[in-house]
HTML snippet that shows the backbone in 3Dmol.js (N, CA, C, O; Angstrom):
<script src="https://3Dmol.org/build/3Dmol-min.js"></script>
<div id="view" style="width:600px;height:400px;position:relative"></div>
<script>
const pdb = `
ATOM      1  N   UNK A   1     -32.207 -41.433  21.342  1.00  0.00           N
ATOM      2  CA  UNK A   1     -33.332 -42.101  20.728  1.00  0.00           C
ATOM      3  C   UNK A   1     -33.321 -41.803  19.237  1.00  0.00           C
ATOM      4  O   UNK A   1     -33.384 -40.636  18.849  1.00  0.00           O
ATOM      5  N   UNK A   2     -33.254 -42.671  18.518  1.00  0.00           N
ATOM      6  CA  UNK A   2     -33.088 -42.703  16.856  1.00  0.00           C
ATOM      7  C   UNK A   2     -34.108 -43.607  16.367  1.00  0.00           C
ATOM      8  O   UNK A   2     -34.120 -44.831  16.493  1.00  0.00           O
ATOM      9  N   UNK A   3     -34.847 -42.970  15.873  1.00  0.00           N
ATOM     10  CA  UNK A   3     -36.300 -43.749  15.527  1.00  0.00           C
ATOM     11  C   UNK A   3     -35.982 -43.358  13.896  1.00  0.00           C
ATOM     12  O   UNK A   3     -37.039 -43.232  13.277  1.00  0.00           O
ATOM     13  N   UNK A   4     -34.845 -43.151  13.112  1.00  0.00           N
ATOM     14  CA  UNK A   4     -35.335 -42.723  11.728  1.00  0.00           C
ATOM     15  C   UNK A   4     -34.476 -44.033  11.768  1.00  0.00           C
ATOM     16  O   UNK A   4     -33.755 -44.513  12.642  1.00  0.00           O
ATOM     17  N   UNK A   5     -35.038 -44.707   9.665  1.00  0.00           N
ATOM     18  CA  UNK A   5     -34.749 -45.329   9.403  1.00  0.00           C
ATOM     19  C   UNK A   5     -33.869 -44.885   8.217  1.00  0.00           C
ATOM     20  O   UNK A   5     -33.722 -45.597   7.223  1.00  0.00           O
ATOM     21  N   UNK A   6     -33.192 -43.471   8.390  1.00  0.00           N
ATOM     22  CA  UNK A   6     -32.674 -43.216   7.693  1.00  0.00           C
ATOM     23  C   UNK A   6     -31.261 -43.083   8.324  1.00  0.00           C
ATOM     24  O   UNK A   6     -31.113 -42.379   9.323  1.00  0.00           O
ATOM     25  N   UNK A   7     -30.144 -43.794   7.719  1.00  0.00           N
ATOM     26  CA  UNK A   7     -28.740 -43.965   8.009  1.00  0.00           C
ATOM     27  C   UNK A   7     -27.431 -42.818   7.736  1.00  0.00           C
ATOM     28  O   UNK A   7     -26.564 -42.444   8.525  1.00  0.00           O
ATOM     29  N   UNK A   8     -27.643 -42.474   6.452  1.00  0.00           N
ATOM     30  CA  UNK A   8     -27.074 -41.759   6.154  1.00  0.00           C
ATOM     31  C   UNK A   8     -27.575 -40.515   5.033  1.00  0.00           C
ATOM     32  O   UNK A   8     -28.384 -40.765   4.139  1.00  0.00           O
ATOM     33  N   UNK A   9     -27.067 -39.379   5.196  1.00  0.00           N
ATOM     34  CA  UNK A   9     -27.677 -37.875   4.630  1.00  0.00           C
ATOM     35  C   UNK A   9     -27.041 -37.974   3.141  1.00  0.00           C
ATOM     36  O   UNK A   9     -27.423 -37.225   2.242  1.00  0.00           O
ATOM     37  N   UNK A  10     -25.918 -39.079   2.930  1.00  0.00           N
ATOM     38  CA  UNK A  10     -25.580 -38.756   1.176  1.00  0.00           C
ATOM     39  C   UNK A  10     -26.537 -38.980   0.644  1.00  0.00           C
ATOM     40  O   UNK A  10     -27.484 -39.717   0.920  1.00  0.00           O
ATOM     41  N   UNK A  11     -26.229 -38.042  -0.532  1.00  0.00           N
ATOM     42  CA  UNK A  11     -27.504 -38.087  -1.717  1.00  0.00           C
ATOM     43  C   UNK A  11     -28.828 -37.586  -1.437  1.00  0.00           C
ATOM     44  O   UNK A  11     -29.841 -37.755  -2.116  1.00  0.00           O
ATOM     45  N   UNK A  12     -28.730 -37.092  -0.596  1.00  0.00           N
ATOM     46  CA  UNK A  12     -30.585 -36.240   0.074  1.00  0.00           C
ATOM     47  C   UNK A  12     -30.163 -34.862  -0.889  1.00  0.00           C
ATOM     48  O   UNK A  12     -29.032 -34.398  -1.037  1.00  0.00           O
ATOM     49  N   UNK A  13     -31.380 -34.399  -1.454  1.00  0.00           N
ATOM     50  CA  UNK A  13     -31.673 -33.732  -2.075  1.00  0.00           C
ATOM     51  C   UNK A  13     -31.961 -32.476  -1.302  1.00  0.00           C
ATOM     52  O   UNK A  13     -31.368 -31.426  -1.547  1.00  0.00           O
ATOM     53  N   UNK A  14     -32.714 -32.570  -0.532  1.00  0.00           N
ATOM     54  CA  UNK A  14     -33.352 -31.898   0.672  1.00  0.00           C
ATOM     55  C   UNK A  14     -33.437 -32.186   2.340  1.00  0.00           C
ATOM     56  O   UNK A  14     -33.635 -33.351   2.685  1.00  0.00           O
ATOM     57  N   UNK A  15     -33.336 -31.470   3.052  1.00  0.00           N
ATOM     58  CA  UNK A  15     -33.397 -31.747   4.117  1.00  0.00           C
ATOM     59  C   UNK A  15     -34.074 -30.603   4.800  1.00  0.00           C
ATOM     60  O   UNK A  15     -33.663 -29.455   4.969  1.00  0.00           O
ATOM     61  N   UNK A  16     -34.833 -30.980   5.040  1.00  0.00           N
ATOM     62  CA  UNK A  16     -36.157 -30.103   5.669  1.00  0.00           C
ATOM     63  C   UNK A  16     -36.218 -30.232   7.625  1.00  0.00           C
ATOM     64  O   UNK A  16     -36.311 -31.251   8.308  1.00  0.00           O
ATOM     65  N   UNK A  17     -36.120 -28.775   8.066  1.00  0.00           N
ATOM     66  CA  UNK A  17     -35.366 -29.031   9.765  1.00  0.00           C
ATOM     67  C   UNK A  17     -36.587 -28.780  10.510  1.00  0.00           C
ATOM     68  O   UNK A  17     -36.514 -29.059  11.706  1.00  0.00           O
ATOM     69  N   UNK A  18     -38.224 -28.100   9.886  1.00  0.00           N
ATOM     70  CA  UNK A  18     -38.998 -28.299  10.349  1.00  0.00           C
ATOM     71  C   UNK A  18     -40.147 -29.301  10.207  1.00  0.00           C
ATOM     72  O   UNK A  18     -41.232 -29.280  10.789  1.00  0.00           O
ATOM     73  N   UNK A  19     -39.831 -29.901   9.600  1.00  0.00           N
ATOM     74  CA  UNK A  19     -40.553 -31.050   8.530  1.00  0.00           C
ATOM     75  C   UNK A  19     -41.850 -31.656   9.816  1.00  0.00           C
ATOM     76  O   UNK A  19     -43.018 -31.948   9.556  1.00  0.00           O
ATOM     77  N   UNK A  20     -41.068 -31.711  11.397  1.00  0.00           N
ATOM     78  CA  UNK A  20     -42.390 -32.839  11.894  1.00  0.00           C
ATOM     79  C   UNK A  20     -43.128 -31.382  12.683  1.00  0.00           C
ATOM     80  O   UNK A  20     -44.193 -31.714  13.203  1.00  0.00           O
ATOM     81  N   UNK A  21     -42.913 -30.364  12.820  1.00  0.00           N
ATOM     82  CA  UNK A  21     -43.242 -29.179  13.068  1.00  0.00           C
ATOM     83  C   UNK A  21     -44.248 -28.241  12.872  1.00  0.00           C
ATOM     84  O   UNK A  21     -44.196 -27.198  13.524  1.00  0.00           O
ATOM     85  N   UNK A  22     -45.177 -28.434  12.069  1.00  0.00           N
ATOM     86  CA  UNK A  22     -46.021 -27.267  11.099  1.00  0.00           C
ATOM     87  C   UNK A  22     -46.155 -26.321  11.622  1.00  0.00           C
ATOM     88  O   UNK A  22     -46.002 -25.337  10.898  1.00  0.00           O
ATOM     89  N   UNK A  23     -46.546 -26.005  13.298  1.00  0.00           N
ATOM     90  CA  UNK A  23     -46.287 -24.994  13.169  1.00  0.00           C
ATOM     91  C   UNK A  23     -45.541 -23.640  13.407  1.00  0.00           C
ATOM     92  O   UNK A  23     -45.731 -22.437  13.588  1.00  0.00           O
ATOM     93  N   UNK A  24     -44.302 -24.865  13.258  1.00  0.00           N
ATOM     94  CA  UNK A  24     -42.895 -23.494  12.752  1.00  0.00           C
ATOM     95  C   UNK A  24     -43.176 -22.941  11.718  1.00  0.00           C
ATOM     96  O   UNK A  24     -43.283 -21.723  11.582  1.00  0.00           O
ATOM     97  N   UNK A  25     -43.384 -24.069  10.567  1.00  0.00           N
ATOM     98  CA  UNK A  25     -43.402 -23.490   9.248  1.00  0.00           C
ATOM     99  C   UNK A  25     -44.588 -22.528   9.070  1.00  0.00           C
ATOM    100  O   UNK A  25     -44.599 -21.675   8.182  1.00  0.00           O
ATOM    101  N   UNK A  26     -45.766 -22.734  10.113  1.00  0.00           N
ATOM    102  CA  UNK A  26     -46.836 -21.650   9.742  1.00  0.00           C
ATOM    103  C   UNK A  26     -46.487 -20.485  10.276  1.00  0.00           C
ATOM    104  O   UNK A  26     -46.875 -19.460   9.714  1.00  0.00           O
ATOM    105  N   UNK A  27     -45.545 -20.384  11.676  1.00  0.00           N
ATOM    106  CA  UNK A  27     -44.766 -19.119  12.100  1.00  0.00           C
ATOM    107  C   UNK A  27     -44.004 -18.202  11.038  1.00  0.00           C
ATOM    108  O   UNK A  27     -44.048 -16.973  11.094  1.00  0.00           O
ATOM    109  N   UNK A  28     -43.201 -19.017   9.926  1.00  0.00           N
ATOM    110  CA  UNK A  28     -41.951 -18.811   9.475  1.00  0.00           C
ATOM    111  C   UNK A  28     -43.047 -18.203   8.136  1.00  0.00           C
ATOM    112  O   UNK A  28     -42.939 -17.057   7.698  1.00  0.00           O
ATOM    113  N   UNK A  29     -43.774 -18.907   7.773  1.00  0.00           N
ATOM    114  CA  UNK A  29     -44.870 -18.342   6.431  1.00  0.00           C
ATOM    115  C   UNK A  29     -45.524 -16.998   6.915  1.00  0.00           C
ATOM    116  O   UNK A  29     -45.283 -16.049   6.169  1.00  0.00           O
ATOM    117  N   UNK A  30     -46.443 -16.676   8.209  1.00  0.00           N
ATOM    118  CA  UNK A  30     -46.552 -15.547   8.548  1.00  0.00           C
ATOM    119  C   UNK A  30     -45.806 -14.753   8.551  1.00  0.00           C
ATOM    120  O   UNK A  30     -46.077 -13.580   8.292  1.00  0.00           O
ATOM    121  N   UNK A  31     -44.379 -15.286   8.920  1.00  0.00           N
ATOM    122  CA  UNK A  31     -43.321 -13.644   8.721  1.00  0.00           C
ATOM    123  C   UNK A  31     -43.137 -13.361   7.550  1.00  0.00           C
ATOM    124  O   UNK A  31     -42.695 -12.237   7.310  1.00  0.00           O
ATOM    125  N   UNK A  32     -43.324 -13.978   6.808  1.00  0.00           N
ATOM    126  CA  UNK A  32     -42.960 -13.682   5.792  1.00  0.00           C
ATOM    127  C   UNK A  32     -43.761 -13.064   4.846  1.00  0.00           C
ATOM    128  O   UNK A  32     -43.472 -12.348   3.887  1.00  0.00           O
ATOM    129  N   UNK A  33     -44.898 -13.495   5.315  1.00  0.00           N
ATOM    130  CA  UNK A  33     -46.187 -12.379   4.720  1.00  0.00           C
ATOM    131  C   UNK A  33     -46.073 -10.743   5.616  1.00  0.00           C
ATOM    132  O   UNK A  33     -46.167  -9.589   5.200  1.00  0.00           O
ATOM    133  N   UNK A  34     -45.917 -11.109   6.497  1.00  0.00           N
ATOM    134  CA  UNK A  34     -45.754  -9.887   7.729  1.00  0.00           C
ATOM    135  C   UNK A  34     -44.905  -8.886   6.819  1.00  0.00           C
ATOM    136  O   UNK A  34     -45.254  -7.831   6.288  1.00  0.00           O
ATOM    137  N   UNK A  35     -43.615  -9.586   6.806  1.00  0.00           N
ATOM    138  CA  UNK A  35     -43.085  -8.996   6.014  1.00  0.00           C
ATOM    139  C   UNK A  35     -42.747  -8.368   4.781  1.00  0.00           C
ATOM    140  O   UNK A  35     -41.934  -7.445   4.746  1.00  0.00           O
ATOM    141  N   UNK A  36     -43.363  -8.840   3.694  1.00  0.00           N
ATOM    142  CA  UNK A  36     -43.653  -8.736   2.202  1.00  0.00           C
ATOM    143  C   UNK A  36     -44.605  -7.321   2.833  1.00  0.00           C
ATOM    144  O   UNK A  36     -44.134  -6.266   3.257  1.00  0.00           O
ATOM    145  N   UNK A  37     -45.599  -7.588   2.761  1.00  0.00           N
ATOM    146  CA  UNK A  37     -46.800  -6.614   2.865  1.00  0.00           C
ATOM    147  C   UNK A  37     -46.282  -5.290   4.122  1.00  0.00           C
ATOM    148  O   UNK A  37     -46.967  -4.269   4.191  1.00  0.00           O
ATOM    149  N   UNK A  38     -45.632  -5.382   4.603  1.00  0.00           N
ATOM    150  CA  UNK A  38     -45.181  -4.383   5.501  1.00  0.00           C
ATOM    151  C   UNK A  38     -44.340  -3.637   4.064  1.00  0.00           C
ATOM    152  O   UNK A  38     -44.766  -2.772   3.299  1.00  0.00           O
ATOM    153  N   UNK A  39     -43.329  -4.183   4.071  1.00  0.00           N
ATOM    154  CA  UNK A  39     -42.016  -3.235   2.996  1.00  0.00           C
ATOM    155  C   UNK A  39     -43.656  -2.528   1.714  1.00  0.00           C
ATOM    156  O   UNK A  39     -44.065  -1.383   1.521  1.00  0.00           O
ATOM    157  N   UNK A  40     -44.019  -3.587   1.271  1.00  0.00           N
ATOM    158  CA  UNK A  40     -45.240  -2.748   0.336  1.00  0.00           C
ATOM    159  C   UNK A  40     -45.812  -1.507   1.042  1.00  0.00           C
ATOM    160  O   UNK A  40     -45.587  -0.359   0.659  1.00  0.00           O
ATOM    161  N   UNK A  41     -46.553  -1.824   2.079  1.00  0.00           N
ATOM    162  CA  UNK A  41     -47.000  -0.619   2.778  1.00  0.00           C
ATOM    163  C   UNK A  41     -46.228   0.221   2.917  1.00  0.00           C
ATOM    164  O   UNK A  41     -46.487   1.311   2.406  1.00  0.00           O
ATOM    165  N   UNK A  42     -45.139   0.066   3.567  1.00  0.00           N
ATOM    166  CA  UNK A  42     -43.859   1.689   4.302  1.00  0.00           C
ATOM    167  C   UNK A  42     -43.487   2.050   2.895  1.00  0.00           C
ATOM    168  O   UNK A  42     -42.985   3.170   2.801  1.00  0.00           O
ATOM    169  N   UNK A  43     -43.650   1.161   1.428  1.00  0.00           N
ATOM    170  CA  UNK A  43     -42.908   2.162   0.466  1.00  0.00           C
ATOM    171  C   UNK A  43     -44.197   2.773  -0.749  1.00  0.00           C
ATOM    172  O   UNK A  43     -44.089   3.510  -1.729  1.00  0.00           O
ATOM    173  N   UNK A  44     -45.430   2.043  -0.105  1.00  0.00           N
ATOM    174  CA  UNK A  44     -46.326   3.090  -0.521  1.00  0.00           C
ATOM    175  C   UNK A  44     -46.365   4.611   0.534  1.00  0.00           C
ATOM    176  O   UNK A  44     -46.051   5.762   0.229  1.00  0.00           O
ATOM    177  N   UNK A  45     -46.596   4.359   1.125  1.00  0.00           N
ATOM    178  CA  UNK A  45     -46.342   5.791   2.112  1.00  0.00           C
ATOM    179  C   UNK A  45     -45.070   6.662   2.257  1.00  0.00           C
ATOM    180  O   UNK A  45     -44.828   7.678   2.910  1.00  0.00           O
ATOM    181  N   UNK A  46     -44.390   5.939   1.461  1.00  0.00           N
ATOM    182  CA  UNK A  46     -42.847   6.857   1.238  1.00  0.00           C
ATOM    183  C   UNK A  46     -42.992   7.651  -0.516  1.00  0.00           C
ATOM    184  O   UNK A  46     -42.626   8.785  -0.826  1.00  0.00           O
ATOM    185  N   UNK A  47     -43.511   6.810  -1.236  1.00  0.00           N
ATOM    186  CA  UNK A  47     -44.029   7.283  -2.551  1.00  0.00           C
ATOM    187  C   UNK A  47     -44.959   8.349  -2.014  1.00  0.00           C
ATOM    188  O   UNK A  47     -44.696   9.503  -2.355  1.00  0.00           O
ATOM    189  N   UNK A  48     -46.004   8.148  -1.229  1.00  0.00           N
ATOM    190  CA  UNK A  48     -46.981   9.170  -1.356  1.00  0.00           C
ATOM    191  C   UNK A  48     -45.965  10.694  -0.151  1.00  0.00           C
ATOM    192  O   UNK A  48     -46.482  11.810  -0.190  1.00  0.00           O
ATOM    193  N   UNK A  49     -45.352  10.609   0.271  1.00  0.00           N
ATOM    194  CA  UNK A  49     -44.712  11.621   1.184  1.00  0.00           C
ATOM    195  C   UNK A  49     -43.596  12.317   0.185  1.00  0.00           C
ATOM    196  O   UNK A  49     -43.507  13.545   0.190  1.00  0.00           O
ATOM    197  N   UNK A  50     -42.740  11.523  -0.675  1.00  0.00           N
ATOM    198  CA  UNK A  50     -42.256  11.778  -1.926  1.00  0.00           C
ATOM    199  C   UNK A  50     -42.820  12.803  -2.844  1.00  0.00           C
ATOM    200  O   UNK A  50     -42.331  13.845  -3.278  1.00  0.00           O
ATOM    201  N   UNK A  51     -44.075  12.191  -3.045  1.00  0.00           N
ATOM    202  CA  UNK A  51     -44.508  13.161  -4.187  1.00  0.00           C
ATOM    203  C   UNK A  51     -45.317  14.697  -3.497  1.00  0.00           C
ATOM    204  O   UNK A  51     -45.402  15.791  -4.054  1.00  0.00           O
ATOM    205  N   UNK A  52     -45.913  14.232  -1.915  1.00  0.00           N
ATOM    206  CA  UNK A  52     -46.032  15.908  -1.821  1.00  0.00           C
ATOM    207  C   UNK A  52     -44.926  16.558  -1.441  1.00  0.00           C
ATOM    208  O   UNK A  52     -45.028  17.784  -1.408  1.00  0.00           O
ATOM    209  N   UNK A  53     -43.777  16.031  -1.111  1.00  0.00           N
ATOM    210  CA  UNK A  53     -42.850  16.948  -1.188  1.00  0.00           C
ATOM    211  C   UNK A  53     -42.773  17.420  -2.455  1.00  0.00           C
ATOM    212  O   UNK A  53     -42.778  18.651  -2.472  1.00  0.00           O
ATOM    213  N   UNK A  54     -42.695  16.847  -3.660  1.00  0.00           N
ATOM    214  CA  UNK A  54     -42.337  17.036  -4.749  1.00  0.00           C
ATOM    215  C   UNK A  54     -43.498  18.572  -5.283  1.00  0.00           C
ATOM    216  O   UNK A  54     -43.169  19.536  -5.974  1.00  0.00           O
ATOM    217  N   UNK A  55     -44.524  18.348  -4.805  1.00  0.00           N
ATOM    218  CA  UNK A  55     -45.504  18.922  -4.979  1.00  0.00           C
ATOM    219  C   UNK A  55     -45.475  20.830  -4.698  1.00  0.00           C
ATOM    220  O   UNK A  55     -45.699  21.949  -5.159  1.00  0.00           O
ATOM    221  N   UNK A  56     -45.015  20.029  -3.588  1.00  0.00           N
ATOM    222  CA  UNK A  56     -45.321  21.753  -2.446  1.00  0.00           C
ATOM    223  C   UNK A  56     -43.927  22.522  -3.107  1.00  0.00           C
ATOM    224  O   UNK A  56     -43.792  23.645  -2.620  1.00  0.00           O
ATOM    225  N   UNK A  57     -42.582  22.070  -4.375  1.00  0.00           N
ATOM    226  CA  UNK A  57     -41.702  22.824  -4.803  1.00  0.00           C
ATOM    227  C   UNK A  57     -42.165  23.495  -5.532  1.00  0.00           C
ATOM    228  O   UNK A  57     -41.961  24.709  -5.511  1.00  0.00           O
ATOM    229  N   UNK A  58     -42.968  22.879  -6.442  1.00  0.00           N
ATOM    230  CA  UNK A  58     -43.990  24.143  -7.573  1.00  0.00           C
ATOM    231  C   UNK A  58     -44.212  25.003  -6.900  1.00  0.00           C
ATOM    232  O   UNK A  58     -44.848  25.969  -7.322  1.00  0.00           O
TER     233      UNK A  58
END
`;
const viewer = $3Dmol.createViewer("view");
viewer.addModel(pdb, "pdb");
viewer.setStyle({}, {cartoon: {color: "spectrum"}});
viewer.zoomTo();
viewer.render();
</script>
């Protein structure tokens, strides 16, 4: 079943694989926040474990 009226992919700029989907793309946007803000968190808590080590050498 081929319902696009599109023939051929030369010259596409873009090609978007979730395009009729949203919410893949709202899956794929949550990880990615999931993720951003996770690495922030684990390397604030690695800074703060860092520095009392650093601390307790004095």
């Amino acid at each position: 079943m081929n319902t696009s009226p599109i023939t051929t992919w030369d010259g596409a700029a873009a090609y978007f694989t979730f395009a009729d989907k949203p919410i893949v793309m709202y899956l794929i946007l949550a990880a990615a926040i999931v993720i951003t803000f996770g690495t922030i968190i684990m390397a604030a808590i690695h800074e703060v474990e860092a520095f009392k080590k650093l601390e307790d050498k004095k």
